[in-house]
PQR file with spaces between the fields and no chain letter, atoms N, CA, C, O and H, PARSE charges and radii, in Angstrom:
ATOM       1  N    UNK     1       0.836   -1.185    0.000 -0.4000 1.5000
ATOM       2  CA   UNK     1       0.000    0.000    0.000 -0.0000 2.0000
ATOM       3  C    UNK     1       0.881    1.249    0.000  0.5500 1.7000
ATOM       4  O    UNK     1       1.707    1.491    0.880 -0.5500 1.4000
ATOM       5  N    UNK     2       0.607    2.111   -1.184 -0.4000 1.5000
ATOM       6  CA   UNK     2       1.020    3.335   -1.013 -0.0000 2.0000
ATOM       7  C    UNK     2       1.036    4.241    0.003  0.5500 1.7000
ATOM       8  O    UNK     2      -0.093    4.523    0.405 -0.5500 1.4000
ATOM       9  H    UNK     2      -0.064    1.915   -1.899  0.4000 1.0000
ATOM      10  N    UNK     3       2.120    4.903    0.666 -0.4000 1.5000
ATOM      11  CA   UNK     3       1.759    5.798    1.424 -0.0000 2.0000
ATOM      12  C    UNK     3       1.367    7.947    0.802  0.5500 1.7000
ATOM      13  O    UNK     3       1.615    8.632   -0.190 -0.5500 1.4000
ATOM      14  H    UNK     3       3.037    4.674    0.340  0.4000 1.0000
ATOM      15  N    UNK     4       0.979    8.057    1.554 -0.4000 1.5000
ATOM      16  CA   UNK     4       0.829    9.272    1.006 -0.0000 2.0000
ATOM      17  C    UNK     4       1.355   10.481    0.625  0.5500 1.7000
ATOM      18  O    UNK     4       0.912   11.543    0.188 -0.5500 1.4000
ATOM      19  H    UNK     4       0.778    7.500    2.360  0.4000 1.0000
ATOM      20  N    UNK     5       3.194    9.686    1.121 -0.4000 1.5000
ATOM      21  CA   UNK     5       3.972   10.555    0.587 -0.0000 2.0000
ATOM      22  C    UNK     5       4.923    9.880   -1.018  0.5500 1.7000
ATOM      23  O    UNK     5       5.961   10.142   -1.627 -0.5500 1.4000
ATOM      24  H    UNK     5       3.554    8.823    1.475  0.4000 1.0000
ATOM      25  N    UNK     6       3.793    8.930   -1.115 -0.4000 1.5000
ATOM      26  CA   UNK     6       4.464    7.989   -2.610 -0.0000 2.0000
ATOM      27  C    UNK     6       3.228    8.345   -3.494  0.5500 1.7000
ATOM      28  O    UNK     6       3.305    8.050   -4.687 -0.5500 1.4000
ATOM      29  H    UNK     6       2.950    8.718   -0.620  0.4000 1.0000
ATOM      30  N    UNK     7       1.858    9.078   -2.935 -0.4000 1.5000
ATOM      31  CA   UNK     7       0.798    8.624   -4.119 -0.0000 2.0000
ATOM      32  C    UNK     7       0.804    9.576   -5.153  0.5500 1.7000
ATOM      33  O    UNK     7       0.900   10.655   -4.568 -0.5500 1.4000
ATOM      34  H    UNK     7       1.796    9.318   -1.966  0.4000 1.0000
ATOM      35  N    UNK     8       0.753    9.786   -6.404 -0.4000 1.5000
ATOM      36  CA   UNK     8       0.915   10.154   -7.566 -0.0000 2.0000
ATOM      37  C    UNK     8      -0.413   11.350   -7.074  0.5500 1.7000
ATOM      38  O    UNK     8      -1.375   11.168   -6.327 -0.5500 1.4000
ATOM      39  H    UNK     8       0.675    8.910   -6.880  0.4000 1.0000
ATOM      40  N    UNK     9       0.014   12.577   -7.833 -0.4000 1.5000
ATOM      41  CA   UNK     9      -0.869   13.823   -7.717 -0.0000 2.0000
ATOM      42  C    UNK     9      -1.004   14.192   -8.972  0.5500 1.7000
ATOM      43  O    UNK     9       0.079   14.476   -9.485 -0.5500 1.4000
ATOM      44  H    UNK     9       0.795   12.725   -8.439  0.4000 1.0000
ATOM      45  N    UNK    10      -2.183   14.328   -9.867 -0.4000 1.5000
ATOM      46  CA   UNK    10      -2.392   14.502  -10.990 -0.0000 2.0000
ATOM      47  C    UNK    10      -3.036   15.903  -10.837  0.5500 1.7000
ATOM      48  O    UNK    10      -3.796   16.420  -10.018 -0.5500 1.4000
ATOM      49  H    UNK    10      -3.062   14.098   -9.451  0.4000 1.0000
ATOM      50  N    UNK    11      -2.412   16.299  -11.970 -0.4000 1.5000
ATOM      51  CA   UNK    11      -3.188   18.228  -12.200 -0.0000 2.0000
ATOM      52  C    UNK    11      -3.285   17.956  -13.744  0.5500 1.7000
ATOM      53  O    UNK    11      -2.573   17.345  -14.541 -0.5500 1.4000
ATOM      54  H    UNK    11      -1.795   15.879  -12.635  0.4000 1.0000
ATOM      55  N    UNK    12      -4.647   18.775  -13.851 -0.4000 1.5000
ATOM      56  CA   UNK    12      -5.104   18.997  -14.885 -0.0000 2.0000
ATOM      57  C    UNK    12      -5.410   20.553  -15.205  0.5500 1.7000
ATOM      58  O    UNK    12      -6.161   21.275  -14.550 -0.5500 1.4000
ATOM      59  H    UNK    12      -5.225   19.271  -13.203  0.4000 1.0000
ATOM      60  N    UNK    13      -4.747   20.874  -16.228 -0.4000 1.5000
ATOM      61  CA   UNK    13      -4.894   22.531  -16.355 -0.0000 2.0000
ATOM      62  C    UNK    13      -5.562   22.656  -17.835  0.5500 1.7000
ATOM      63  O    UNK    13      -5.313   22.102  -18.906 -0.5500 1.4000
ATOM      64  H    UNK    13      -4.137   20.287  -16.760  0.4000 1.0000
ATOM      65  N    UNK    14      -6.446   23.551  -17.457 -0.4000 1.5000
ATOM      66  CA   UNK    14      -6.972   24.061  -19.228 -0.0000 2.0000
ATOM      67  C    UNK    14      -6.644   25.626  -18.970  0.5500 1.7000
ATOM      68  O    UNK    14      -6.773   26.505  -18.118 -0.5500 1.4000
ATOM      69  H    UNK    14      -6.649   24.000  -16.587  0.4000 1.0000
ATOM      70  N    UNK    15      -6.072   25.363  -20.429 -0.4000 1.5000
ATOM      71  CA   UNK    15      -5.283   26.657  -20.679 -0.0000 2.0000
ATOM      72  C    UNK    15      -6.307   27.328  -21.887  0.5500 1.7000
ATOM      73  O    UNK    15      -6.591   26.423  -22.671 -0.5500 1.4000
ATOM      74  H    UNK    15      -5.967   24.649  -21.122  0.4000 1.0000
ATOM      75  N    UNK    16      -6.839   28.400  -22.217 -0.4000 1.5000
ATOM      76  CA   UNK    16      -6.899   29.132  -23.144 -0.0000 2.0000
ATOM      77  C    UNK    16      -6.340   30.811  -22.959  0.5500 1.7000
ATOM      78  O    UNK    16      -6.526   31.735  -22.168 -0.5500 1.4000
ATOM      79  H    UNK    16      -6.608   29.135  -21.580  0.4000 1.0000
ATOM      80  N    UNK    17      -5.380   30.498  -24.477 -0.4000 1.5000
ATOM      81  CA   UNK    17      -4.600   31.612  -24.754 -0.0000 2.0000
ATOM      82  C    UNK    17      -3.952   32.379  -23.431  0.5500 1.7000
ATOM      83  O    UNK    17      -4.111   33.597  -23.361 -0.5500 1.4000
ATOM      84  H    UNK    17      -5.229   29.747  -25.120  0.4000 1.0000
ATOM      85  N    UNK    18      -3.094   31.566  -22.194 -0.4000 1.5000
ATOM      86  CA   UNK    18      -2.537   32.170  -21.054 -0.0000 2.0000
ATOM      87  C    UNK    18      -1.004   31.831  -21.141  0.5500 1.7000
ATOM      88  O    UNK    18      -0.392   30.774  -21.296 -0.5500 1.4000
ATOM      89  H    UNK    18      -2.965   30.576  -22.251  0.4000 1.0000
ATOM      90  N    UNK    19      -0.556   33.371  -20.954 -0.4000 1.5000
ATOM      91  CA   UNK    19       0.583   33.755  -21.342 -0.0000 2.0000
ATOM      92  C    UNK    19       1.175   32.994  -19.579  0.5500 1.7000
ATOM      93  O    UNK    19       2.194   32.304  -19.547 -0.5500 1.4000
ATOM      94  H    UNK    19      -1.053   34.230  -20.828  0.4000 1.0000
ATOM      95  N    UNK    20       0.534   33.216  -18.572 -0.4000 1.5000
ATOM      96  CA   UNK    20       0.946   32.628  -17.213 -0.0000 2.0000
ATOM      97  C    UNK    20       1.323   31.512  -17.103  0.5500 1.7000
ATOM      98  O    UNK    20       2.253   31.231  -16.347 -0.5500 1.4000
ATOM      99  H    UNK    20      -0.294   33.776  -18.598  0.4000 1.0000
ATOM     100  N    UNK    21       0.530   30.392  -18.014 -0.4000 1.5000
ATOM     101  CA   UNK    21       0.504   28.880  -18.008 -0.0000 2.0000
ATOM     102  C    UNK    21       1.939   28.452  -17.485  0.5500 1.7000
ATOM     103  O    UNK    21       1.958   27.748  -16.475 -0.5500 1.4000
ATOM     104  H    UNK    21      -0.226   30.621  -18.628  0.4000 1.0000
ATOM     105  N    UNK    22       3.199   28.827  -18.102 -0.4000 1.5000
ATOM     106  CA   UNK    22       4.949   27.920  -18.148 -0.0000 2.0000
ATOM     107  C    UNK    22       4.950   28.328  -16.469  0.5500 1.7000
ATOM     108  O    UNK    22       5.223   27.396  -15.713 -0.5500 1.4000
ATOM     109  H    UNK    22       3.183   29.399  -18.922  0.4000 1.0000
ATOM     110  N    UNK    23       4.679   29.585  -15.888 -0.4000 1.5000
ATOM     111  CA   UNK    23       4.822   29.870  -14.705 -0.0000 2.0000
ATOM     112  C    UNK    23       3.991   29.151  -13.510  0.5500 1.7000
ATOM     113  O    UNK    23       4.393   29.062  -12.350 -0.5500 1.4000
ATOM     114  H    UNK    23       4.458   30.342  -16.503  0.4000 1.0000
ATOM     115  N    UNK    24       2.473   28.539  -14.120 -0.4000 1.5000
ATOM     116  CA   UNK    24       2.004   27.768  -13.326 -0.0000 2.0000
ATOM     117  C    UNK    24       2.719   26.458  -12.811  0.5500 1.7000
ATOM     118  O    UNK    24       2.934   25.994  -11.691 -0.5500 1.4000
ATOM     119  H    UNK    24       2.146   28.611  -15.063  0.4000 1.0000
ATOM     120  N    UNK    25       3.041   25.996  -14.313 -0.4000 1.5000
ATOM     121  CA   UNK    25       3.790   24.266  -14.518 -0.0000 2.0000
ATOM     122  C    UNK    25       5.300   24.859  -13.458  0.5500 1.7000
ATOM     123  O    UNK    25       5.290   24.062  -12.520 -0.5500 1.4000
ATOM     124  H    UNK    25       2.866   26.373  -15.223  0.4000 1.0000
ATOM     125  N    UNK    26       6.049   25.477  -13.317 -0.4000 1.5000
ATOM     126  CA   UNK    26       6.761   26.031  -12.735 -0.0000 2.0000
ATOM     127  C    UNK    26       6.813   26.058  -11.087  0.5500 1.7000
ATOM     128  O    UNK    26       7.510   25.624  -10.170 -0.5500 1.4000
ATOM     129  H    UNK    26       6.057   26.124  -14.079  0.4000 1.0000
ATOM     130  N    UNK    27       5.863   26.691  -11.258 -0.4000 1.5000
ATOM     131  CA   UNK    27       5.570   26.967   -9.143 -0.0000 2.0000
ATOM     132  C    UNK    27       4.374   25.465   -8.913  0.5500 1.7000
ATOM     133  O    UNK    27       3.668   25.597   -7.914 -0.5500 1.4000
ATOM     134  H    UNK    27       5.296   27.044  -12.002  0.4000 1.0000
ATOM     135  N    UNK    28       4.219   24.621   -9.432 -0.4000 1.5000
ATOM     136  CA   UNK    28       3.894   23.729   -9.030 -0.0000 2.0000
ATOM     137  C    UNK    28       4.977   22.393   -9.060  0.5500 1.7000
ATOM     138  O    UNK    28       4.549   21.372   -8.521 -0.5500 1.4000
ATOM     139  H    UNK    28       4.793   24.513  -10.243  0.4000 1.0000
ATOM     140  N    UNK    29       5.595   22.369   -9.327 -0.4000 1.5000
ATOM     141  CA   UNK    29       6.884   21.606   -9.365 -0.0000 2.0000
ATOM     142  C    UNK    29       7.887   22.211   -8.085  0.5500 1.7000
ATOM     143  O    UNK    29       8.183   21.522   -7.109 -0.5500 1.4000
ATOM     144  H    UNK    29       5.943   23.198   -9.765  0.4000 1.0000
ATOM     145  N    UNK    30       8.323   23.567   -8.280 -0.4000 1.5000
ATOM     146  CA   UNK    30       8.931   24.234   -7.420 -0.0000 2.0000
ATOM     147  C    UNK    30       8.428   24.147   -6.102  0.5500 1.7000
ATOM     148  O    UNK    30       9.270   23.862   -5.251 -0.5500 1.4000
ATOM     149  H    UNK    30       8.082   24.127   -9.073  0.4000 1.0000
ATOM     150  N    UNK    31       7.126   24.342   -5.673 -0.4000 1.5000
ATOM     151  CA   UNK    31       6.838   24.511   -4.467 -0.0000 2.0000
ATOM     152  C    UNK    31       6.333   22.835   -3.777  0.5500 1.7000
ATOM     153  O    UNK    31       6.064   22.589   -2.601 -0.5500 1.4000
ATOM     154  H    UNK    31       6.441   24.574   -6.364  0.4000 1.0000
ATOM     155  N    UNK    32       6.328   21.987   -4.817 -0.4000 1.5000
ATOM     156  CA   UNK    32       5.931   20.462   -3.846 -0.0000 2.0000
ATOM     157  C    UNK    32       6.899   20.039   -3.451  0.5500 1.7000
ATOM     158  O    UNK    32       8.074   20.223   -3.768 -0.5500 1.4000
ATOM     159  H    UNK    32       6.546   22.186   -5.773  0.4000 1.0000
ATOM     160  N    UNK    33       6.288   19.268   -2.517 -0.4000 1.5000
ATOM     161  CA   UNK    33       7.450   18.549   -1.165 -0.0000 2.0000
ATOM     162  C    UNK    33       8.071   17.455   -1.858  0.5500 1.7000
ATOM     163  O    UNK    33       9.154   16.895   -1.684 -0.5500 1.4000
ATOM     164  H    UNK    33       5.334   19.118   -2.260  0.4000 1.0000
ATOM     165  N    UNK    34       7.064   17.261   -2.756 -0.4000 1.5000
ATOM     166  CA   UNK    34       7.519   15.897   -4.141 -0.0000 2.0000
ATOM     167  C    UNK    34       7.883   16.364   -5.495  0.5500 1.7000
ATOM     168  O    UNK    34       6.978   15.979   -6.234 -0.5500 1.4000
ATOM     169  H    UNK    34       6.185   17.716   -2.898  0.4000 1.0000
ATOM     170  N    UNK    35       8.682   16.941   -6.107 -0.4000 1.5000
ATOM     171  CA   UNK    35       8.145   17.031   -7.363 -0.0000 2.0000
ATOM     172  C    UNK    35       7.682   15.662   -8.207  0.5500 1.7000
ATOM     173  O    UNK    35       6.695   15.595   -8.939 -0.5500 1.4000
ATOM     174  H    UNK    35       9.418   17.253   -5.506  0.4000 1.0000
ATOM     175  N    UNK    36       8.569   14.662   -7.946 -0.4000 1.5000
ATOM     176  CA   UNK    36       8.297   13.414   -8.441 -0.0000 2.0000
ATOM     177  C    UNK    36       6.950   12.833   -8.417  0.5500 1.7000
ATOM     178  O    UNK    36       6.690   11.876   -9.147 -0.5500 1.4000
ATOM     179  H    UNK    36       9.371   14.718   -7.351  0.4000 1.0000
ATOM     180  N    UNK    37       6.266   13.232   -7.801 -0.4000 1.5000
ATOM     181  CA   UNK    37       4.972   12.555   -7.301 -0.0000 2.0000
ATOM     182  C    UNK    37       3.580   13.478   -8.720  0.5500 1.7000
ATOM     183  O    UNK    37       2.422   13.214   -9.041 -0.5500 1.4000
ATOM     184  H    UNK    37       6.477   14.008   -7.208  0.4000 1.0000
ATOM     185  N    UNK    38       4.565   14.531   -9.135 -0.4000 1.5000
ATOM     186  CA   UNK    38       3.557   15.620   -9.933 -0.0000 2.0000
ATOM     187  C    UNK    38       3.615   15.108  -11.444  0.5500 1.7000
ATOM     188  O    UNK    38       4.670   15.079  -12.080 -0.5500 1.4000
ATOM     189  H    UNK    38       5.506   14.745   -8.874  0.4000 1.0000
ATOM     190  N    UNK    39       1.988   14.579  -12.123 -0.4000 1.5000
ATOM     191  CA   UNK    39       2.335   14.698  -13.550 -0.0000 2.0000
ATOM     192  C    UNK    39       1.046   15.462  -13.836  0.5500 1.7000
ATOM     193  O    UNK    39      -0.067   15.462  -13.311 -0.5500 1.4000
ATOM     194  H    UNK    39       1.132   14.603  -11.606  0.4000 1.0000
ATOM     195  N    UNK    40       1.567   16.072  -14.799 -0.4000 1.5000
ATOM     196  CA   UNK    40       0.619   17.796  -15.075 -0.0000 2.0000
ATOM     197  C    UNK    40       0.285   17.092  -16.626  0.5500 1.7000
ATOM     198  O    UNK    40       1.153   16.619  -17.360 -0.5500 1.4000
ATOM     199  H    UNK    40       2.471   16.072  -15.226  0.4000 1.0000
ATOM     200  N    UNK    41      -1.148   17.144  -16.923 -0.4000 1.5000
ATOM     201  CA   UNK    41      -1.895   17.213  -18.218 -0.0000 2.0000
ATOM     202  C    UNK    41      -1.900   18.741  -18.622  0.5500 1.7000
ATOM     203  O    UNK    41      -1.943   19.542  -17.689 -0.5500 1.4000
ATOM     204  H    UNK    41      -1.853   17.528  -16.327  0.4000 1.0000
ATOM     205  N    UNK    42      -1.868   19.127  -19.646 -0.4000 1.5000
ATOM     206  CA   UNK    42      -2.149   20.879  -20.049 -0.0000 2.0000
ATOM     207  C    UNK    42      -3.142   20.617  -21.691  0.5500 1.7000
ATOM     208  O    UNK    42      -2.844   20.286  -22.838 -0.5500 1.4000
ATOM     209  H    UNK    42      -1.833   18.476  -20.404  0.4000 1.0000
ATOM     210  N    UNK    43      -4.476   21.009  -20.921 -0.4000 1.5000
ATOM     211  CA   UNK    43      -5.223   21.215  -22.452 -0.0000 2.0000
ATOM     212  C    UNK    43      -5.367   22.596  -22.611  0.5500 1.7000
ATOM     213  O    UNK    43      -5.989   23.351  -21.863 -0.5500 1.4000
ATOM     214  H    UNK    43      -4.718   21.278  -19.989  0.4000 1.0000
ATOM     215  N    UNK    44      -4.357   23.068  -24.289 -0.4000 1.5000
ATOM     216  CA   UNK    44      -4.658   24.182  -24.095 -0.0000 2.0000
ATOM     217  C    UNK    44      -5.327   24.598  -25.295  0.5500 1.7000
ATOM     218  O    UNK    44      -5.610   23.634  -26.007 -0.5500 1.4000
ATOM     219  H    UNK    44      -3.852   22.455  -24.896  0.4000 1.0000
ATOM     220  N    UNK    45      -5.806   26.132  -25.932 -0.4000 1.5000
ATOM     221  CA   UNK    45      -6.755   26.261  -27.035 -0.0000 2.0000
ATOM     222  C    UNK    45      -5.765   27.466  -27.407  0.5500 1.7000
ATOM     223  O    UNK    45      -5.727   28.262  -26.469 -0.5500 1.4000
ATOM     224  H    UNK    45      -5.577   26.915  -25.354  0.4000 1.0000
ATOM     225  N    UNK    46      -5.010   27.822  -28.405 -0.4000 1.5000
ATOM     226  CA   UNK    46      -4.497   28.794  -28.434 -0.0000 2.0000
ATOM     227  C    UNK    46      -4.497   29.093  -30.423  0.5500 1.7000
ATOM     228  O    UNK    46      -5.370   28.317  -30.809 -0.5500 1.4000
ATOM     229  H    UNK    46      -5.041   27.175  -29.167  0.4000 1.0000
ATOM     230  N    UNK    47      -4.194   29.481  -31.081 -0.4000 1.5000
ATOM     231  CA   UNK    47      -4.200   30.659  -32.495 -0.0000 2.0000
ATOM     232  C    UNK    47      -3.063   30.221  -33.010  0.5500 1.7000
ATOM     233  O    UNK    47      -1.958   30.588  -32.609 -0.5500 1.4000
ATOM     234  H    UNK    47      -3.484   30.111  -30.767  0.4000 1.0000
ATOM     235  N    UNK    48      -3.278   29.321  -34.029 -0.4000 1.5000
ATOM     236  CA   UNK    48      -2.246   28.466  -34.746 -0.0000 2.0000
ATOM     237  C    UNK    48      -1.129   29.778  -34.954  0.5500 1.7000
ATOM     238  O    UNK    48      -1.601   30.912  -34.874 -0.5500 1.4000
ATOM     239  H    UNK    48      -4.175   29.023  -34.355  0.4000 1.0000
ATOM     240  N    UNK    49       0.141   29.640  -35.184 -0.4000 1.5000
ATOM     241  CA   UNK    49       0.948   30.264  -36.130 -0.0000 2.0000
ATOM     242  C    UNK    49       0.609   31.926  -35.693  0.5500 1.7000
ATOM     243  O    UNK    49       0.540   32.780  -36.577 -0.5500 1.4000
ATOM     244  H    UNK    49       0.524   28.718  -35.249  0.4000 1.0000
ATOM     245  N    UNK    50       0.436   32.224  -34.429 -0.4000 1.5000
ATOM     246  CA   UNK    50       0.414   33.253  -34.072 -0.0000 2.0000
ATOM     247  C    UNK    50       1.216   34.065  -33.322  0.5500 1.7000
ATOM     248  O    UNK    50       1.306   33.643  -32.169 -0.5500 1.4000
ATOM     249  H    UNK    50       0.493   31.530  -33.711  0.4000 1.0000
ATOM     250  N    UNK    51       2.004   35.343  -33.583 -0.4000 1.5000
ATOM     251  CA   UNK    51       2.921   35.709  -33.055 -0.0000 2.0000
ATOM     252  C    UNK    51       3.041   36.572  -31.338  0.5500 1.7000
ATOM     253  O    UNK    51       4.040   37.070  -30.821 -0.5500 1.4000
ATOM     254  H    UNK    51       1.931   35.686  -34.520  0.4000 1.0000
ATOM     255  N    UNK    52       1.632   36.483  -30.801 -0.4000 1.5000
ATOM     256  CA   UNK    52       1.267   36.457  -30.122 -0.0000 2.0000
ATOM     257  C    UNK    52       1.876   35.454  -28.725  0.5500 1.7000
ATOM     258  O    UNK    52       2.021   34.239  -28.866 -0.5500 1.4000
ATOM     259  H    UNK    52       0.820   36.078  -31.221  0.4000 1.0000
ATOM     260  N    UNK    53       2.286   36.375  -27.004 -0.4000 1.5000
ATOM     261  CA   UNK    53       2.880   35.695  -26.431 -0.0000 2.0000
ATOM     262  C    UNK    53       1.675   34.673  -25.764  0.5500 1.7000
ATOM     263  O    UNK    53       1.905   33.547  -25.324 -0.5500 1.4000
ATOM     264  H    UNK    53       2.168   37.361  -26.889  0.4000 1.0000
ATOM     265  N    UNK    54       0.528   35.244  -25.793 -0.4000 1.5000
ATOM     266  CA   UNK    54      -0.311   34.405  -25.169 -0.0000 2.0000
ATOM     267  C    UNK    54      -0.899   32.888  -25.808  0.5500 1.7000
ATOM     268  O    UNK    54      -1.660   32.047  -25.332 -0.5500 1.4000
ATOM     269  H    UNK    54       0.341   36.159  -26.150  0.4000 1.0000
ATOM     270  N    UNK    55      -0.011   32.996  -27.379 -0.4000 1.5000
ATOM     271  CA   UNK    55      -0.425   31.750  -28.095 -0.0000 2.0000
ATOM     272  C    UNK    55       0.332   30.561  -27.965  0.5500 1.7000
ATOM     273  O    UNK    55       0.023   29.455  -28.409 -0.5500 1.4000
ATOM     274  H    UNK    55       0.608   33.680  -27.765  0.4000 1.0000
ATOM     275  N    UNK    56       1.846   31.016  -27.006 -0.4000 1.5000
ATOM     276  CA   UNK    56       2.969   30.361  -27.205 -0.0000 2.0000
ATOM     277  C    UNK    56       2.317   28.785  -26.476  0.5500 1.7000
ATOM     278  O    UNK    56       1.535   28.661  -25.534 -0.5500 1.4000
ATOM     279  H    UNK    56       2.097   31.914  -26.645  0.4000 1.0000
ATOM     280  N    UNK    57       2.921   27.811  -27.247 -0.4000 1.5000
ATOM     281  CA   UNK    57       2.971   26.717  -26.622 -0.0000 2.0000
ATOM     282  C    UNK    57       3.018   26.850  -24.819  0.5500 1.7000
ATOM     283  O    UNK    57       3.751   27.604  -24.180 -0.5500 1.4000
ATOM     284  H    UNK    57       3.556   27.911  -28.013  0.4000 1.0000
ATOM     285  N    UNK    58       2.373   26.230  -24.467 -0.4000 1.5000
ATOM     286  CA   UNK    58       2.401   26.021  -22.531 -0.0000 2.0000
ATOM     287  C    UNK    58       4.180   25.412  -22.467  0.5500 1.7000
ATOM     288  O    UNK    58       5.154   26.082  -22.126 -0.5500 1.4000
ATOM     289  H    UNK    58       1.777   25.617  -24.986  0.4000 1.0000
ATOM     290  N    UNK    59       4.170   24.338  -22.795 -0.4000 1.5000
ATOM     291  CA   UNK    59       5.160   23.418  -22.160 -0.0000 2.0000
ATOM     292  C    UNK    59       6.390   23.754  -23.214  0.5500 1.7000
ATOM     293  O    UNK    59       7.452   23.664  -22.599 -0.5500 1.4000
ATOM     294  H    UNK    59       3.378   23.793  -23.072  0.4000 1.0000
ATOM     295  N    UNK    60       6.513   23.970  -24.048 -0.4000 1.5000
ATOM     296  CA   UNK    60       7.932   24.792  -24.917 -0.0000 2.0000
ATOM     297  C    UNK    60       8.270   26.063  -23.968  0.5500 1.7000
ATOM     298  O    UNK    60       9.390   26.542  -23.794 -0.5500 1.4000
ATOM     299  H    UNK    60       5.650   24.043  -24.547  0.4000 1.0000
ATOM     300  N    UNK    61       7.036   26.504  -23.388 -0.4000 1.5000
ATOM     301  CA   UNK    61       7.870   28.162  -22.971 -0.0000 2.0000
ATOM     302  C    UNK    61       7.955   27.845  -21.236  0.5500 1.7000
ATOM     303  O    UNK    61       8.439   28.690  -20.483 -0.5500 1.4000
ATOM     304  H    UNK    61       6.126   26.114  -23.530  0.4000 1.0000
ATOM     305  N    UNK    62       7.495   26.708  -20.798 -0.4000 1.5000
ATOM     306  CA   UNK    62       7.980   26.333  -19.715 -0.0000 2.0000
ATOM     307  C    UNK    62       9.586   25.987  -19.685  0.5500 1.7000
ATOM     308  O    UNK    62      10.455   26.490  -18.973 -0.5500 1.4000
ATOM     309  H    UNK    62       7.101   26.022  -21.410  0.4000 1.0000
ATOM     310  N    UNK    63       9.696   24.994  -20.660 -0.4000 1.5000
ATOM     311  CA   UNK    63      11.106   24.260  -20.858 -0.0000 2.0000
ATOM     312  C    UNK    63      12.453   25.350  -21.362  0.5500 1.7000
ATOM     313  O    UNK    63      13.669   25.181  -21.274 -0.5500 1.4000
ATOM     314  H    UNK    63       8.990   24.585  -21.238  0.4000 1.0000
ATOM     315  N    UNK    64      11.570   26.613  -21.965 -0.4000 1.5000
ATOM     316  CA   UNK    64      12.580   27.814  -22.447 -0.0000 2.0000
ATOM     317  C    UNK    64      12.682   28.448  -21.372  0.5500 1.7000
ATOM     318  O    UNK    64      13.817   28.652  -20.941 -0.5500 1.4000
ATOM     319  H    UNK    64      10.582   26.750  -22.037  0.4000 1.0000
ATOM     320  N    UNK    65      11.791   28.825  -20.805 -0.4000 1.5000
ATOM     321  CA   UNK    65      11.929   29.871  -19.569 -0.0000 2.0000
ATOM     322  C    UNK    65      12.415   29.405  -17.963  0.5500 1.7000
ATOM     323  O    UNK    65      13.097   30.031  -17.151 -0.5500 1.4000
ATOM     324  H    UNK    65      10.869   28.659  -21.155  0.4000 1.0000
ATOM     325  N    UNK    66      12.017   28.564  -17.900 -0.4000 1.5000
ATOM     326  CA   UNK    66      12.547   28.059  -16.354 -0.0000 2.0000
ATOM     327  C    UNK    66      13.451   26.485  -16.631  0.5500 1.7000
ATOM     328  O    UNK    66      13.951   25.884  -15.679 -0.5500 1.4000
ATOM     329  H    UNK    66      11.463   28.056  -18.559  0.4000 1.0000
């Protein structure tokens, strides 16, 4: 039996067009007592081919920025 400092914590984020998103995935990793224990889904809705910062990929501008 798992204890509750082994059980898997699932987050689910829906993103539309948020420039904040890389900073969420960020301070939720950063601030758990586990990061290991964290796997983050990100559904996001954003403006194909748009030069726009709020269109940027979630998890590319996580992996660029932090």
């Amino acid at each position: 039996r798992e204890s509750a400092y082994e059980t898997p914590i699932h987050l689910l984020i829906a993103s539309f067009r948020d420039r904040l998103c890389p900073r969420t995935l960020h301070n939720a990793f950063v601030r758990a007592e586990n990061p290991h224990r964290i796997y983050i889904r990100v559904l996001e809705q954003t403006l194909h081919d748009s030069e726009i910062v709020d269109d940027d990929d979630c998890w590319k501008r996580y992996c660029q920025d932090y």
